[in-house]
N, C-alpha and C positions, 0 to 999 in steps of 0.2 A: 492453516489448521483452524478447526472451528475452537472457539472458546465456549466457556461454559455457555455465557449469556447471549450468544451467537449461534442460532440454532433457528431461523427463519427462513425457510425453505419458498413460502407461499410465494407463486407466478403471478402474485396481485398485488404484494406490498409494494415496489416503488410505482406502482401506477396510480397508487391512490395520494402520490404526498409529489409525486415530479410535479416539478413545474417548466417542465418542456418535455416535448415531442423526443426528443434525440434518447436514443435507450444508452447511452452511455453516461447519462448523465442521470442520475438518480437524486432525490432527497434534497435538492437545491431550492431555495425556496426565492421569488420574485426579492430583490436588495437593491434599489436603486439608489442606498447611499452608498453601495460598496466602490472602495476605489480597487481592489485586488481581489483576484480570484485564486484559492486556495484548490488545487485538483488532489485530492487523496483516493490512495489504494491499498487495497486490504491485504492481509495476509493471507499465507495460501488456506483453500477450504472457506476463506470469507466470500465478504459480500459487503456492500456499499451501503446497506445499513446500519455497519457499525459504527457509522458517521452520521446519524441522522440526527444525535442531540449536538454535534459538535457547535453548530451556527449560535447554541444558545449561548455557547461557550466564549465568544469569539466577539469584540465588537462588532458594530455593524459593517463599518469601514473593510472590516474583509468578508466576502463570499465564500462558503463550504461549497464545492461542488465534488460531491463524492464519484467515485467512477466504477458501474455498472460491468465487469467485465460477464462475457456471455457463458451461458450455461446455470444461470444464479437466479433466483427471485425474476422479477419478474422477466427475466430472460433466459428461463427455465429448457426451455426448448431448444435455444438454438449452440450449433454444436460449441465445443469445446476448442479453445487453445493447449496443445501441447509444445508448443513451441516458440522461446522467446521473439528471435526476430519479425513473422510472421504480427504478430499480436504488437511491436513494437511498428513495425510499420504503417498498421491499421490506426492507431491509436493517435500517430503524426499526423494524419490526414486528418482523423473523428478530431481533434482534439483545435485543429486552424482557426474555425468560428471563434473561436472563445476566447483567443488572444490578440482580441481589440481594445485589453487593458494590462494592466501590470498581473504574474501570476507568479503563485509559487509551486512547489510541488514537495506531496510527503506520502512516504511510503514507507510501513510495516511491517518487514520480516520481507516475503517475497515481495510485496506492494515496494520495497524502497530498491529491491534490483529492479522493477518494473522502472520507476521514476528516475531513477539514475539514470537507463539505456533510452527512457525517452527522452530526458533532456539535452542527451546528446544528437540523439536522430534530429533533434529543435534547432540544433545549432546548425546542424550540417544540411537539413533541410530549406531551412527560414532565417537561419541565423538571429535565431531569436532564444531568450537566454531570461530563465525565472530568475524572477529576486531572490530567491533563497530555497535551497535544494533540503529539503529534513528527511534526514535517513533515518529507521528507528528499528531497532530489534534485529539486525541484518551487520554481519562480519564484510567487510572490503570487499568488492569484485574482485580485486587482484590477486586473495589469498587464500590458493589450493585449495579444493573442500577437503576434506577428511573424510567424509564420512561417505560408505557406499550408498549406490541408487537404492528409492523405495519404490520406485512407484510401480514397476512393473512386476513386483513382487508378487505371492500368490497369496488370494487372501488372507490367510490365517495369516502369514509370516506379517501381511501390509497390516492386519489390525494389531498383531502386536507391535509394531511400530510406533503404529498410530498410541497404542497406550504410553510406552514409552517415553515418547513424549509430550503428554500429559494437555494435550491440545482440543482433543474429543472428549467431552462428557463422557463418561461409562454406559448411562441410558442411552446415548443415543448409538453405543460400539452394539447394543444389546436389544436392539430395537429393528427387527430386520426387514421392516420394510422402510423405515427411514433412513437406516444404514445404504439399502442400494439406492438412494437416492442422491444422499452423501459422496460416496466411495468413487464415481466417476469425476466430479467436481475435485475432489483431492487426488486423484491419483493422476488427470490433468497437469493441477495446480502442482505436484512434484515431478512432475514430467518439465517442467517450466523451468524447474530449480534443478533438476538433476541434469538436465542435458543444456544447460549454460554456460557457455565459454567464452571467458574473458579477453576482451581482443584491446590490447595497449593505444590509446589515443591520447592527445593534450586533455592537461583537466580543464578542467568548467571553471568559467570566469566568475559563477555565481558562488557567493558565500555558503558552504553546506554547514549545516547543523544536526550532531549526531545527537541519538538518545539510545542507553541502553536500561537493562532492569540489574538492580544489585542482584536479582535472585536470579539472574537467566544463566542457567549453567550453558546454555549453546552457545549461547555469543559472548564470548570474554570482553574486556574491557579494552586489550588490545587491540583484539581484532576491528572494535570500533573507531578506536584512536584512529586506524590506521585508514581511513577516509579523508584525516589531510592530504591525503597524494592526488587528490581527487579536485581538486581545489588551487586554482592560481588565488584565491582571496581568501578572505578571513574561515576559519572553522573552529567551530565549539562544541565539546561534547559534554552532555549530563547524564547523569546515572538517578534514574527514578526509583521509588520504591517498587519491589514487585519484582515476578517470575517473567519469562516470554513474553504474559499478555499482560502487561502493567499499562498496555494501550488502553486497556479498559480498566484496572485498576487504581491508575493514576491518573486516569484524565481529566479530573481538573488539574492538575498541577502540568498534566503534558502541555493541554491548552492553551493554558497559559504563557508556558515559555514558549512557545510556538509565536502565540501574541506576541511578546516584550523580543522575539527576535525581528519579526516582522514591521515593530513599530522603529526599530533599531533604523531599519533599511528607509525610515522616512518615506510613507507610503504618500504617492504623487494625489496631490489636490486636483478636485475634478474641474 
C-alpha cells in the first residue's frame, strides 16, 4: 500500500540516482567501504524509493541496495507480477551478481513475504544463506489469512478497501488520473498477497529479526512472534512506535536496530 509520503510515480526517479545499469536495483549509491549488502522490499503499492535516505542511516560498512520491482518508477512500463513464485524465481537469478559478499535481507508488509520466499529459493538454489533475515509489518507465512481477496474486487468495493486500511492518501483515492495509475500496481501487488500459499519446508539457518508497529491493528504481536518457527538460530522481535507504516515513521529508530542487529552478526573484514 502506498503511504502517505510515498506517492512517486515518475518513470525517471531511479534513473537519475542508480548507480548501476541493473533496473532491479535502484537508489544504491557506489560504497566501496561496504563489507554487506543489505536488499530491501517494499510494501505492497511501493516502490524502492522508500529506501533512498536509508544509506544515510546506516554506517558505511553496510550497502542499501533497495529492489526495483517492475511496474513502479522508473520501471513504469514493464508489466506487472501477480504472482509469487514467478517474481520469486526471477529475483533468484536478478539477484546472483550481488552475492560476492555477505548479505542480508528486509522486507515490509508484502516486501518480508517477498524476502522470506527468496531466501529460501537462495538456499535451495546456491545454497547460499543471508546474515540475517528482518521481517517487519507482516504476520508468519504459516498462519491462515483471515481476511478475504481484494484485489480482484470491483473498483468501488477495492477503493474502499483500500481506505480501510488507511494505506492510500485520500487525495490520491480522489485524484483520477493518478488513482489509474496507482490501482494496477496495487491490485497486482494484492494479487501477490492474496493468492500465496504456504508450502512447509526446514527453517533458515539465518538469524531472523521481526519488527512490528504498537499501532498496527493488522498484524498482532503474535502473529509476529510467531516467525520463531522460521528459524533454526537466534530470533528477536521489537515493537516500534507507529501504525502499519512506522517503516516510515520510525525510521530512525527501525535503522538503527537493523544496524546493532547486523553489527551483532560481526560483519566480515574485507
Amino acid at each position: 500500500m502506498l503511504s502517505p509520503d510515498q506517492i512517486d510515480i515518475s518513470e525517471n526517479t531511479t534513473m537519475t540516482t542508480q548507480s548501476t545499469c541493473d533496473p532491479w536495483i535502484a537508489y544504491a549509491k557506489p560504497n566501496p567501504r561496504a563489507r554487506l549488502r543489505l536488499f530491501c522490499f517494499s510494501y505492497a503499492g511501493g516502490a524502492a524509493s522508500i529506501f533512498r535516505m536509508w544509506q544515510a542511516d546506516v554506517p558505511p560498512e553496510i550497502a542499501i541496495y533497495p529492489i526495483q520491482l517492475p511496474g513502479r518508477e522508473s520501471r513504469l512500463r514493464e508489466p506487472l507480477f501477480t504472482q509469487l513464485a514467478p517474481i520469486i524465481r526471477t529475483l533468484t537469478h536478478s539477484i546472483r551478481p550481488y552475492l560476492d559478499r555477505p548479505f542480508a535481507l528486509f522486507g515490509h508488509s508484502l516486501g518480508a513475504l517477498i524476502s522470506f520466499e527468496l531466501a529460501r529459493s537462495l538456499r535451495r538454489q546456491y545454497r547460499r544463506s543471508p546474515m540475517q533475515l528482518f521481517v517487519s509489518g507482516c504476520s508468519a507465512p504459516q498462519i491462515p489469512r483471515s481476511d478475504p481477496p481484494i484485489h480482484d474486487l470491483p473498483e468501488p468495493a477495492f477503493l474502499e478497501e483500500l481506505r480501510r486500511l488507511q494505506g492510500t492518501p485520500e487525495e490520491v483515492l480522489r485524484h483520477p488520473e493518478l488513482l489509474q495509475l496507482i490501482l494496477p500496481v496495487l491490485r497486482a501487488d494484492f494479487a501477490l498477497r492474496d493468492s500465496y500459499i504456504y508450502a512447509p519446508d526446514a527453517p533458515l539457518d539465518c538469524p531472523i529479526a521481526a519488527f512490528g508497529g504498537l499501532e498496527d491493528h493488522e498484524v498482532p504481536q503474535e502473529d509476529l512472534d510467531a516467525w520463531r518457527h522460521q528459524t533454526w538460530n537466534s530470533f528477536t522481535l521489537r515493537m516500534m512506535p507507529g501504525d502499519h507504516f512506522f517503516v516510515h515513521s520510525a525510521r530512525p529508530a527501525l535503522t538503527q536496530a537493523l544496524t546493532q542487529e547486523l553489527l551483532l552478526q560481526r560483519l566480515p573484514s574485507q
